[in-house]
N, CA, C and O atoms as a CHARMM CRD file, in Angstrom:
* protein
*
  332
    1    1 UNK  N     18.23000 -14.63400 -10.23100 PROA 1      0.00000
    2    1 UNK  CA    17.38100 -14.47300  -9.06900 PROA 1      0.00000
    3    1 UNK  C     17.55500 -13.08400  -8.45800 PROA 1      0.00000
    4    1 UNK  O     16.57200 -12.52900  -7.96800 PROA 1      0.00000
    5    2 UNK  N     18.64600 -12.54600  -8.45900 PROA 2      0.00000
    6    2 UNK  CA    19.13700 -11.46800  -8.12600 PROA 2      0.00000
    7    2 UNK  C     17.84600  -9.89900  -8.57400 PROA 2      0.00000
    8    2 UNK  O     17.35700  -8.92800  -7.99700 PROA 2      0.00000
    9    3 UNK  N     17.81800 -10.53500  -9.90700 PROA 3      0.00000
   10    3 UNK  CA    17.23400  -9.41800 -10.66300 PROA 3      0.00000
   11    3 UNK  C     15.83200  -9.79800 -10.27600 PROA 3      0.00000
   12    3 UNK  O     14.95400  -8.93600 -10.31500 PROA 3      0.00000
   13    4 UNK  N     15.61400 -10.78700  -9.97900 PROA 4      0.00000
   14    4 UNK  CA    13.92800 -10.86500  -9.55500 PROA 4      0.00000
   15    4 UNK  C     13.78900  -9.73800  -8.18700 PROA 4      0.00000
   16    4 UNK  O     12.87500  -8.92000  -8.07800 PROA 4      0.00000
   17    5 UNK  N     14.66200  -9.87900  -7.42500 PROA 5      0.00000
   18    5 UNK  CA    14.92400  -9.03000  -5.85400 PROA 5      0.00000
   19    5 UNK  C     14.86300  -7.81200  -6.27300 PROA 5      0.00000
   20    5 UNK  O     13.97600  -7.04900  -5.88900 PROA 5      0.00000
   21    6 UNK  N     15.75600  -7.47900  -7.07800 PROA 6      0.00000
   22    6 UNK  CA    16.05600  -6.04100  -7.67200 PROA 6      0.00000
   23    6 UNK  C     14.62500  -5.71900  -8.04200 PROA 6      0.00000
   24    6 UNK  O     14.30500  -4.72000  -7.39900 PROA 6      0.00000
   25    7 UNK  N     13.44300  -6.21200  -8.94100 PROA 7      0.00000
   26    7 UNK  CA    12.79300  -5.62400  -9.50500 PROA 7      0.00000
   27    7 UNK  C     11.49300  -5.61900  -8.70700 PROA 7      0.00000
   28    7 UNK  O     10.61200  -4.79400  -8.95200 PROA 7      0.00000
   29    8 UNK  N     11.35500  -6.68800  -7.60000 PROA 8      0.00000
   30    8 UNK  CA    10.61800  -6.71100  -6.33100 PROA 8      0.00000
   31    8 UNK  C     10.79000  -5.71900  -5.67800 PROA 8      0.00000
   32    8 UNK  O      9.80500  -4.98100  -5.70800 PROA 8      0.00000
   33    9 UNK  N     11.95500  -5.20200  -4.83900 PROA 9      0.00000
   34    9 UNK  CA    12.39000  -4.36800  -3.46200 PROA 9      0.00000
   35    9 UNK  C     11.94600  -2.58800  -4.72000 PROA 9      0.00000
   36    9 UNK  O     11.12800  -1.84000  -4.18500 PROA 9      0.00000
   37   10 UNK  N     12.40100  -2.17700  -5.94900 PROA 10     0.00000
   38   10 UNK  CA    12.05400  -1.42400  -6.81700 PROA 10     0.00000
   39   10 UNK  C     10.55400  -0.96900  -6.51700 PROA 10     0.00000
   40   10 UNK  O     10.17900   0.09100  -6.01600 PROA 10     0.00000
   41   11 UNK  N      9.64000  -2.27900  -7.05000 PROA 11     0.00000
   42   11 UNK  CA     8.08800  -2.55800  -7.31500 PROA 11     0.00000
   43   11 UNK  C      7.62600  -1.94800  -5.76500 PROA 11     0.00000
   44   11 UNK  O      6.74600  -1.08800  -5.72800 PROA 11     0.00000
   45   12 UNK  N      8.13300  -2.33600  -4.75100 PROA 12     0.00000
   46   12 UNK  CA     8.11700  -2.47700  -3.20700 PROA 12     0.00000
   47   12 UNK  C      8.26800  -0.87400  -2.92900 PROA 12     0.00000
   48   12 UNK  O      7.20500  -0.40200  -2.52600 PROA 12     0.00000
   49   13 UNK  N      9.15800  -0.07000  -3.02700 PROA 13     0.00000
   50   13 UNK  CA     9.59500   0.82000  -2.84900 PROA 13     0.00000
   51   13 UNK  C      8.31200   2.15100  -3.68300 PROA 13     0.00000
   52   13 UNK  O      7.81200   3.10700  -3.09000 PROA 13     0.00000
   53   14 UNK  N      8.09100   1.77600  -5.09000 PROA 14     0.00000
   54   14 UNK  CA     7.19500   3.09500  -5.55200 PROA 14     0.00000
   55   14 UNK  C      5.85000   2.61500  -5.07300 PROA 14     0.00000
   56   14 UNK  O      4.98900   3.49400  -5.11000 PROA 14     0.00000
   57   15 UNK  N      5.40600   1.28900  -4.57500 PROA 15     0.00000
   58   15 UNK  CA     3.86600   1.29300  -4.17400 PROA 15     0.00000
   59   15 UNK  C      4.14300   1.78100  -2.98400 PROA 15     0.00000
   60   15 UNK  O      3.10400   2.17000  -2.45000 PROA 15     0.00000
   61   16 UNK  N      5.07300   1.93700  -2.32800 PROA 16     0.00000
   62   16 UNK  CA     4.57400   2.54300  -0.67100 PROA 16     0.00000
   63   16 UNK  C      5.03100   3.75300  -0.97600 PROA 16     0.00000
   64   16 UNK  O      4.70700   4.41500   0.01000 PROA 16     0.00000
   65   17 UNK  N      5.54800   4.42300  -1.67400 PROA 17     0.00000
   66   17 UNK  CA     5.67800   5.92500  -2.01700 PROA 17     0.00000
   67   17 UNK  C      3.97400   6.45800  -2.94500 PROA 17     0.00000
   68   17 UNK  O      3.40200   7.54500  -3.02300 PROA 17     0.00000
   69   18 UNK  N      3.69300   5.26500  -3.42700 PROA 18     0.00000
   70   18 UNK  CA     2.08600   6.21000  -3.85900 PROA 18     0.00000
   71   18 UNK  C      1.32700   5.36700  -2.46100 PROA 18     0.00000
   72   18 UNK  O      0.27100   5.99400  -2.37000 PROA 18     0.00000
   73   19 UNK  N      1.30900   4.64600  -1.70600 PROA 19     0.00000
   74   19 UNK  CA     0.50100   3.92600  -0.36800 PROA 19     0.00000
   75   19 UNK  C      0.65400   6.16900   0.29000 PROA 19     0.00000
   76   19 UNK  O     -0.20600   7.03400   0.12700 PROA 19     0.00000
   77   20 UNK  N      1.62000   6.27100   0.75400 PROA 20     0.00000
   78   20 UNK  CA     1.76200   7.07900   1.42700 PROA 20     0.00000
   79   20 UNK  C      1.42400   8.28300   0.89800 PROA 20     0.00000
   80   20 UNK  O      1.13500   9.13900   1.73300 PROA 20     0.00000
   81   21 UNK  N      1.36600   8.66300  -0.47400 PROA 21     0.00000
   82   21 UNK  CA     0.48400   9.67900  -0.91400 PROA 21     0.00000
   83   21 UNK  C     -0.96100   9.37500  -0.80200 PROA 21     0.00000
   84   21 UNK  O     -1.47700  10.22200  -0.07300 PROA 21     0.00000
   85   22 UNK  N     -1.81800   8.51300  -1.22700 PROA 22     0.00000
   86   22 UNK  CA    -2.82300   8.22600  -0.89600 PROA 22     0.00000
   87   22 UNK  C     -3.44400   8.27700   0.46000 PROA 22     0.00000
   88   22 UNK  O     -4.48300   8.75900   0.91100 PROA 22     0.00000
   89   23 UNK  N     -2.33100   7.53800   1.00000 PROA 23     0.00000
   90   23 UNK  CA    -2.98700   8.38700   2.88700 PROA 23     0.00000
   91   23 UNK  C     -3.04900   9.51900   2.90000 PROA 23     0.00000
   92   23 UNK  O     -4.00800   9.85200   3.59800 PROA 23     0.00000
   93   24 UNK  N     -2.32800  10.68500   2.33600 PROA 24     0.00000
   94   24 UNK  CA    -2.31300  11.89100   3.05100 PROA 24     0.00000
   95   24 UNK  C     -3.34600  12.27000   2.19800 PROA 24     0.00000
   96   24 UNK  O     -4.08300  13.11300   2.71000 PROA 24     0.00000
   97   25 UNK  N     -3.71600  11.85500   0.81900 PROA 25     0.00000
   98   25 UNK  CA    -5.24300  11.96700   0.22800 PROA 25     0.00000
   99   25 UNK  C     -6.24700  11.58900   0.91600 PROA 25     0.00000
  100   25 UNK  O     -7.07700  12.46000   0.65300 PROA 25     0.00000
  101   26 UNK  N     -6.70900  10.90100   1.59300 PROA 26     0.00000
  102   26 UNK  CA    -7.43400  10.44200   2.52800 PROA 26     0.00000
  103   26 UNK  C     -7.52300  10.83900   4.01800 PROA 26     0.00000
  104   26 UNK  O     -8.48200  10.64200   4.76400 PROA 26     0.00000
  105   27 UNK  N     -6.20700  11.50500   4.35000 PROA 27     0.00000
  106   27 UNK  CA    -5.81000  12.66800   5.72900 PROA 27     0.00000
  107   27 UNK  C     -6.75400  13.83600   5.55200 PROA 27     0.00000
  108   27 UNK  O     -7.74700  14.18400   6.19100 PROA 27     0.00000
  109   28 UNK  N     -6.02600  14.43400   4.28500 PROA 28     0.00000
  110   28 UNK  CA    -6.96300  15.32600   3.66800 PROA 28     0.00000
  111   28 UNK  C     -8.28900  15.65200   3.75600 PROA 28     0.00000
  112   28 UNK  O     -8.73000  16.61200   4.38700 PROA 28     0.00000
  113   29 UNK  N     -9.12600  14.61500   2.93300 PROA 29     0.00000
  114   29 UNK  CA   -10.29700  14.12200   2.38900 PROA 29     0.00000
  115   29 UNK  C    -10.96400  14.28200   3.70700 PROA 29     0.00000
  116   29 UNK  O    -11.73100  15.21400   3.94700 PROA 29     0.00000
  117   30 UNK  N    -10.52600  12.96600   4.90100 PROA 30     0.00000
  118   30 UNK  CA   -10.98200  13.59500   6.24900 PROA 30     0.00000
  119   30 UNK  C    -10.93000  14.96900   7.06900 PROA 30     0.00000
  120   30 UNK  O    -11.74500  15.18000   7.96700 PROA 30     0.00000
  121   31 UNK  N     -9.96200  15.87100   6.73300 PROA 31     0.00000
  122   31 UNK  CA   -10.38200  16.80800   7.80600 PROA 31     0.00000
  123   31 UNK  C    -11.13400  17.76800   6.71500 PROA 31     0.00000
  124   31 UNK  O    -11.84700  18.56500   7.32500 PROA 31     0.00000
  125   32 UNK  N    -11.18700  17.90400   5.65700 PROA 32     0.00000
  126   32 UNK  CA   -12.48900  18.37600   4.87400 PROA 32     0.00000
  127   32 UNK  C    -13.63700  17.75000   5.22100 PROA 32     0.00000
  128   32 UNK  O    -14.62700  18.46100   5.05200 PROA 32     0.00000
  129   33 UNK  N    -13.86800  16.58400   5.67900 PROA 33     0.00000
  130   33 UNK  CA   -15.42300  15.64300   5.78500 PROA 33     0.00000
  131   33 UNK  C    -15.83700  16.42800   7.42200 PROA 33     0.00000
  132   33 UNK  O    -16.91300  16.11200   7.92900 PROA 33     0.00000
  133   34 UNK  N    -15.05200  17.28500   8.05000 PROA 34     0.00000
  134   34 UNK  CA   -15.10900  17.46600   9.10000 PROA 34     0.00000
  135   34 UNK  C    -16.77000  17.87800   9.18200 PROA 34     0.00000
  136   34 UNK  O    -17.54000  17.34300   9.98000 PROA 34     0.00000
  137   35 UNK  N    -17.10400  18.76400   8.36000 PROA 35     0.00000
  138   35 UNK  CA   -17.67300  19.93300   8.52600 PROA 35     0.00000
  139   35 UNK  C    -18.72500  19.21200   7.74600 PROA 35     0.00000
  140   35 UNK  O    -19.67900  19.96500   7.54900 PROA 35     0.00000
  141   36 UNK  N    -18.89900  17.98200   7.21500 PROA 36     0.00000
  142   36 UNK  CA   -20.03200  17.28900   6.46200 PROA 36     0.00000
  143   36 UNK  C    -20.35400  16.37800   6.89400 PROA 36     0.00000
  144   36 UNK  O    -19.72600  15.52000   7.51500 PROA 36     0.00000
  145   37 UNK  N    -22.23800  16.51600   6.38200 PROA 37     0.00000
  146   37 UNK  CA   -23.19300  14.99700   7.11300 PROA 37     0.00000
  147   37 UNK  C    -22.73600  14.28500   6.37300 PROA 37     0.00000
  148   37 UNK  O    -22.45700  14.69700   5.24700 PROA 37     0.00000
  149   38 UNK  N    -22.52900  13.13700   6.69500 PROA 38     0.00000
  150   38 UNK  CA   -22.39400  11.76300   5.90100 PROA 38     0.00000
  151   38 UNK  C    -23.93400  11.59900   5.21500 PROA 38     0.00000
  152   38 UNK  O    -24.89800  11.78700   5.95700 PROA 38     0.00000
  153   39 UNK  N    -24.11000  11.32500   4.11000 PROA 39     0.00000
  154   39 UNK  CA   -25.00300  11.51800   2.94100 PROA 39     0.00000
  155   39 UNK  C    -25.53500  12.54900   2.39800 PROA 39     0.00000
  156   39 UNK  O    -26.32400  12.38700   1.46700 PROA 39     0.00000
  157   40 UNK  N    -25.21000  13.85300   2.87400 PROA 40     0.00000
  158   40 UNK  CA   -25.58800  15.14900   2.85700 PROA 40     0.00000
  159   40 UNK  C    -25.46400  15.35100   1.24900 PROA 40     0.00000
  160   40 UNK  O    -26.48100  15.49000   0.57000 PROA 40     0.00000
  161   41 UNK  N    -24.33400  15.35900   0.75100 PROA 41     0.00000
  162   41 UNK  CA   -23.67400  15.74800  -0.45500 PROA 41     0.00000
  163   41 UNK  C    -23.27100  14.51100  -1.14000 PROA 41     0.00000
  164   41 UNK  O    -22.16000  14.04400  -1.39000 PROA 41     0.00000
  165   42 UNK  N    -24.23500  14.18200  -1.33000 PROA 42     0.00000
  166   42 UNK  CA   -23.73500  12.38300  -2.07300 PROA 42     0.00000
  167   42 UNK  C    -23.11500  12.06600  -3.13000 PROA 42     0.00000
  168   42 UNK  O    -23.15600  10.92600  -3.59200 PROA 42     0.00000
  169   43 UNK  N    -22.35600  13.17900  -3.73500 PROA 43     0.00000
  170   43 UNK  CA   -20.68600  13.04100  -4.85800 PROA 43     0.00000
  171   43 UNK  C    -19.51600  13.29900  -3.94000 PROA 43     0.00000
  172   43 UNK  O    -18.36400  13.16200  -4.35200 PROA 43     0.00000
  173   44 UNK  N    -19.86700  13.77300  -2.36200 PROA 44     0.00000
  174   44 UNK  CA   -18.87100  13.59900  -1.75600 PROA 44     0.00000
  175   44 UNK  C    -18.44900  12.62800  -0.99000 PROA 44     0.00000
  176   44 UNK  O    -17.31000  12.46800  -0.55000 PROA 44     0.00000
  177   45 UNK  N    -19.41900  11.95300  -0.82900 PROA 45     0.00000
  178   45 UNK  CA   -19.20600  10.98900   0.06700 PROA 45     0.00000
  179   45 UNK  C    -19.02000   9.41000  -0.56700 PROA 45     0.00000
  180   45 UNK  O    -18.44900   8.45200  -0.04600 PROA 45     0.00000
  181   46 UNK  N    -19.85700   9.51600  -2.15100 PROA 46     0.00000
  182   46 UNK  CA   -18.98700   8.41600  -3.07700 PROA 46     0.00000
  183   46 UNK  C    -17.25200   8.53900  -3.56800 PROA 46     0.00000
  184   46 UNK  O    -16.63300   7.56500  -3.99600 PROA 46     0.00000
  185   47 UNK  N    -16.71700   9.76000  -3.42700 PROA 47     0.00000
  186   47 UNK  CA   -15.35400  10.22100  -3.72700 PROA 47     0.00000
  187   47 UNK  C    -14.90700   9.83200  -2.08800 PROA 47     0.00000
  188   47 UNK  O    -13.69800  10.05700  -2.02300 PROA 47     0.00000
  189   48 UNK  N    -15.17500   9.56800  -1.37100 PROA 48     0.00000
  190   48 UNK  CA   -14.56400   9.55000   0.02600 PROA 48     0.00000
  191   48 UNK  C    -14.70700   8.21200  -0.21800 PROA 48     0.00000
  192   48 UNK  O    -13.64600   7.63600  -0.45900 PROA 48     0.00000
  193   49 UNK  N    -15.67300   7.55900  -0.23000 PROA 49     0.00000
  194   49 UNK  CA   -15.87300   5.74100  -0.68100 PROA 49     0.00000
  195   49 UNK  C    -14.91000   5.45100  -1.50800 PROA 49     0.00000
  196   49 UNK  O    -14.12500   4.53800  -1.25400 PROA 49     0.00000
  197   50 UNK  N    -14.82400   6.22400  -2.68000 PROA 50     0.00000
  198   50 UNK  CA   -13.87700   5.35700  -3.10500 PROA 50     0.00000
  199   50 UNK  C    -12.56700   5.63600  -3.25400 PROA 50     0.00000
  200   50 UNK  O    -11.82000   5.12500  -4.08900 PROA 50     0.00000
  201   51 UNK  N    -12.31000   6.37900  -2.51000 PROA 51     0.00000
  202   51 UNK  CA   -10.97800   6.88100  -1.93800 PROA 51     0.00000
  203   51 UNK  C    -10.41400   6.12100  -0.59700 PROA 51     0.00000
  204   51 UNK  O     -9.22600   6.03900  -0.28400 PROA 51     0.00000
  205   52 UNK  N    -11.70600   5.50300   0.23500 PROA 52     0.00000
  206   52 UNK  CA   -11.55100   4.37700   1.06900 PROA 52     0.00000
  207   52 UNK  C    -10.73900   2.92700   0.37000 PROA 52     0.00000
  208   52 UNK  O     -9.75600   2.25600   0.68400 PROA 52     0.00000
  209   53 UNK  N    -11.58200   2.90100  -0.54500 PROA 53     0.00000
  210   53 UNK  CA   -11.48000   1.68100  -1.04600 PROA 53     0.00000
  211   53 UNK  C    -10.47600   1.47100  -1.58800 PROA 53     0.00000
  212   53 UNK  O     -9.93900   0.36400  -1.54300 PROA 53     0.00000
  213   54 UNK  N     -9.88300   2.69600  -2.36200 PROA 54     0.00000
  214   54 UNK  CA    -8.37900   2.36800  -3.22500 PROA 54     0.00000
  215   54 UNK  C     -7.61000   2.44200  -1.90000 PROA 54     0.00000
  216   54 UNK  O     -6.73100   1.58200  -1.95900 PROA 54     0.00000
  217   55 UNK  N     -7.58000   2.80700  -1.24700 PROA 55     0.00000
  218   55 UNK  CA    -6.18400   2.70800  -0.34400 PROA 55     0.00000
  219   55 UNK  C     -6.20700   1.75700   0.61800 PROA 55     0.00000
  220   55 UNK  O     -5.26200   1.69400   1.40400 PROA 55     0.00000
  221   56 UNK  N     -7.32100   0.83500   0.71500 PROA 56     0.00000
  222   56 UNK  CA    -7.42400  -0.57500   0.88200 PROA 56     0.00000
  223   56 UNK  C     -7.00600  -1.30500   0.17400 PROA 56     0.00000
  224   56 UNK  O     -6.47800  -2.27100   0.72500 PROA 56     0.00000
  225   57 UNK  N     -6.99100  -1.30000  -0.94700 PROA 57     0.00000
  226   57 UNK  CA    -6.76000  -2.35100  -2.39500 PROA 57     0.00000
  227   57 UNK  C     -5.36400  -1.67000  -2.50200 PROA 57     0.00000
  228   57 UNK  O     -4.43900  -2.45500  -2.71000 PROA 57     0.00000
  229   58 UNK  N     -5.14500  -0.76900  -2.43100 PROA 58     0.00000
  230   58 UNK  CA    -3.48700  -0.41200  -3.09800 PROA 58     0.00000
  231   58 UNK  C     -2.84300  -1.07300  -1.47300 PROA 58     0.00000
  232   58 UNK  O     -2.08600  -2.00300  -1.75300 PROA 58     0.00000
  233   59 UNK  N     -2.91700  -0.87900   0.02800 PROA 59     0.00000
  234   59 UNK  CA    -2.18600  -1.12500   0.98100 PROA 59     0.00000
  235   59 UNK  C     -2.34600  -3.16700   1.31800 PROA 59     0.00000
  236   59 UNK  O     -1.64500  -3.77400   2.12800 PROA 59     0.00000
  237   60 UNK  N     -3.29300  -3.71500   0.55100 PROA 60     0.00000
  238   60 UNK  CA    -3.12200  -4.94800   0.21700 PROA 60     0.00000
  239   60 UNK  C     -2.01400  -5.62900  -0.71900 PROA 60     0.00000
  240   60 UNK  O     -1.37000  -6.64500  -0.45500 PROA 60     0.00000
  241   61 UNK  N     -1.93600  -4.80100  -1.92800 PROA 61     0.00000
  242   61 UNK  CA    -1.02600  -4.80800  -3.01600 PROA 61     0.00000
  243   61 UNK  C      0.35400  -4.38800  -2.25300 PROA 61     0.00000
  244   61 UNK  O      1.25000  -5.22600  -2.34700 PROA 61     0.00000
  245   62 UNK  N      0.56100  -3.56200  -1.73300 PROA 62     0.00000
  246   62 UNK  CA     1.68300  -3.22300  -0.94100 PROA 62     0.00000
  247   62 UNK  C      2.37900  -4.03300   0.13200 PROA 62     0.00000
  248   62 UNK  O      3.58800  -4.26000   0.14300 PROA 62     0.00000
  249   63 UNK  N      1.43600  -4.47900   1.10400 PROA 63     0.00000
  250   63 UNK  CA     1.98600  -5.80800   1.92000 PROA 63     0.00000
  251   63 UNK  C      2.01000  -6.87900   0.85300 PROA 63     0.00000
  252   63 UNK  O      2.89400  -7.72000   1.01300 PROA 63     0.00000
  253   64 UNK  N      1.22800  -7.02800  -0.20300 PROA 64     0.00000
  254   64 UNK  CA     1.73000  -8.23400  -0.92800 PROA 64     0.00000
  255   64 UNK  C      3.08200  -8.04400  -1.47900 PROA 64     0.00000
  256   64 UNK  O      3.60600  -9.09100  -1.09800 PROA 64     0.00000
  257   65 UNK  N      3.97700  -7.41900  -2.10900 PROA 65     0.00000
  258   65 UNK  CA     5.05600  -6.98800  -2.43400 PROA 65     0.00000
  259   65 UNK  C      6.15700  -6.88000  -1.05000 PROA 65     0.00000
  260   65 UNK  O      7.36600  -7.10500  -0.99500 PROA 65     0.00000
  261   66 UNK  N      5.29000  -6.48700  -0.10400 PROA 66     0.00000
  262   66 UNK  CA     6.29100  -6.79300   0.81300 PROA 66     0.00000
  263   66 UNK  C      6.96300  -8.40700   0.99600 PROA 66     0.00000
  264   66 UNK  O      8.10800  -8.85700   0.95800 PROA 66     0.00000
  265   67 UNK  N      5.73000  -8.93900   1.19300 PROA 67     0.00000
  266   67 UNK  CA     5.85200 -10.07600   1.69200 PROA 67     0.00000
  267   67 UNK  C      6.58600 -11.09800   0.50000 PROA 67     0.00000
  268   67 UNK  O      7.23000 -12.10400   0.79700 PROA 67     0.00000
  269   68 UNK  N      6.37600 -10.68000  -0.72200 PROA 68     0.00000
  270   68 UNK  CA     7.26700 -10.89000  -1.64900 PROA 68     0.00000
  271   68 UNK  C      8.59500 -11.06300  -1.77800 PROA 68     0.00000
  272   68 UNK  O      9.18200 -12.14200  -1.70600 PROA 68     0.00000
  273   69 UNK  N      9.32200  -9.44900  -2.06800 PROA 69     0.00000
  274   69 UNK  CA    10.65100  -9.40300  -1.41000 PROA 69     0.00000
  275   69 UNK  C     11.15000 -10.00900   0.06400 PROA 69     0.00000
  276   69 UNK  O     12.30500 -10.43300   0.09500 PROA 69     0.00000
  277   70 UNK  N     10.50700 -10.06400   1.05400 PROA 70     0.00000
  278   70 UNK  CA    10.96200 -11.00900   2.19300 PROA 70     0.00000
  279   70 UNK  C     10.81500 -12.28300   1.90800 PROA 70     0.00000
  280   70 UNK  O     11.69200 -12.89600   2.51700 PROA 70     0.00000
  281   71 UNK  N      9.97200 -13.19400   1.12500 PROA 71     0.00000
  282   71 UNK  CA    10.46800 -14.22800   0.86900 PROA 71     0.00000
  283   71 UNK  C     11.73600 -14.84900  -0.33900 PROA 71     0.00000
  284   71 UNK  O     12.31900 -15.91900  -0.51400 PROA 71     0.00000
  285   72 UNK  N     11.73200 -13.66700  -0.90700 PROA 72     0.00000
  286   72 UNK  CA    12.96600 -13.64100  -1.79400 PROA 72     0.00000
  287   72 UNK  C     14.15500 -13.82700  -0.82900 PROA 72     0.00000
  288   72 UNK  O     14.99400 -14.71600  -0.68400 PROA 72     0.00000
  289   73 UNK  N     13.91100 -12.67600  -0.24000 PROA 73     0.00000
  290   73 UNK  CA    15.32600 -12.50900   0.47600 PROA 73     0.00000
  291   73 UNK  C     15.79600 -14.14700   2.17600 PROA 73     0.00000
  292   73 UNK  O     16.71100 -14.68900   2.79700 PROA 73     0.00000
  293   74 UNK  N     14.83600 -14.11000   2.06500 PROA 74     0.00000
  294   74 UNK  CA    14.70500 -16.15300   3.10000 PROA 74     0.00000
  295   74 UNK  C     15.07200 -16.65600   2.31400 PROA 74     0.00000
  296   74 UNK  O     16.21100 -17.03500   2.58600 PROA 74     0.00000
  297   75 UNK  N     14.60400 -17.10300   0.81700 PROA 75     0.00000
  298   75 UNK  CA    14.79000 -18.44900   0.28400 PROA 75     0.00000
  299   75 UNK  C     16.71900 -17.85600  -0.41500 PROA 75     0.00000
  300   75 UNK  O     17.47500 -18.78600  -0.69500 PROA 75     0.00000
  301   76 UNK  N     17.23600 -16.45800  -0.59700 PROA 76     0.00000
  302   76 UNK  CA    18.21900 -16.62500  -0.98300 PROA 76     0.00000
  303   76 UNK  C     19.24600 -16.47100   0.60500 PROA 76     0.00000
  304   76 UNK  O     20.17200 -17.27200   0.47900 PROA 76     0.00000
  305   77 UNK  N     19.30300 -16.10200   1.29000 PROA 77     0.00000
  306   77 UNK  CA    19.66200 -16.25100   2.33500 PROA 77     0.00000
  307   77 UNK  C     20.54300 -17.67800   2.85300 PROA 77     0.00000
  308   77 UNK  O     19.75900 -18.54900   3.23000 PROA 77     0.00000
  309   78 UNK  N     21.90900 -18.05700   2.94000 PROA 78     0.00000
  310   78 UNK  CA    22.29700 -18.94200   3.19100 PROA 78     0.00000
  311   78 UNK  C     21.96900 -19.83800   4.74700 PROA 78     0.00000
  312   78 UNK  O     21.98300 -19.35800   5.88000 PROA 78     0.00000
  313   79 UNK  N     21.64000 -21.49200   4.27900 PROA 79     0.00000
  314   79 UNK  CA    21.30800 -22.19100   5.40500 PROA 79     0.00000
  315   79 UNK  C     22.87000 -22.36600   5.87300 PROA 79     0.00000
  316   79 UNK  O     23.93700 -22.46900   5.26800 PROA 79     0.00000
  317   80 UNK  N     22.41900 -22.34300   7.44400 PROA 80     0.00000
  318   80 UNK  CA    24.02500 -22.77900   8.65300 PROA 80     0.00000
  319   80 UNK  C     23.77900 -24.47200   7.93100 PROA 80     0.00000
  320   80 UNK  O     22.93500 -25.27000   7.52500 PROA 80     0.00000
  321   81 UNK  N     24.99900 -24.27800   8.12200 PROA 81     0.00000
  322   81 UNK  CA    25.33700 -26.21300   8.01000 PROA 81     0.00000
  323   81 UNK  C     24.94500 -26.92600   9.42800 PROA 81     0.00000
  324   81 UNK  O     25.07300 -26.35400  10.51100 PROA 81     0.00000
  325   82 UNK  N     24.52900 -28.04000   9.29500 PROA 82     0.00000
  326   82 UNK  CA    24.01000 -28.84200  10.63900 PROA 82     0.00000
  327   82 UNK  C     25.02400 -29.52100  10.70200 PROA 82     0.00000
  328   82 UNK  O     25.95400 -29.39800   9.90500 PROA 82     0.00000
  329   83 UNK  N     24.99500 -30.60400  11.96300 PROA 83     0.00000
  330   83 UNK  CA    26.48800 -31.26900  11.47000 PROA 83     0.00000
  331   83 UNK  C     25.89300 -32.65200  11.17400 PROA 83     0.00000
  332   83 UNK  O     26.61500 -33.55900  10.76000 PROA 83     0.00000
């Protein structure tokens, strides 16, 4: 079980290291859109779409892994004795 944790909190750790590159791709992406109409240049604004969209779908995947390893770490977690 151990190694399931290990390879969860791992899995956990490089999706929010690319989550957090992808934002600053999308930080980016926005203060370049500064200076553009929305539909003006319409290969830019499908690359901004779907630059939306992956870092929706990857920051879903990311809380899912979270929420992963935290239930790992509850169900191994010792219960207090009742009396």
């Amino acid at each position: 079980m151990s190694e399931e944790n290990g390879s969860a909190t791992n899995r956990l750790q490089s999706h929010a290291i690319v989550e957090v590159l992808l934002i600053l791709a999308l930080a980016v992406y926005l203060f370049i859109a500064r200076s553009q109409v929305v539909g003006d240049n319409f290969s830019f604004t499908v690359i901004g779409a779907a630059l939306m969209v992956l870092v929706t779908y990857w920051t879903l995947n990311t809380l899912r892994d979270g929420l992963e390893v935290l239930a790992l770490k509850v169900t191994r977690s010792p219960r207090p004795q009742g009396k």
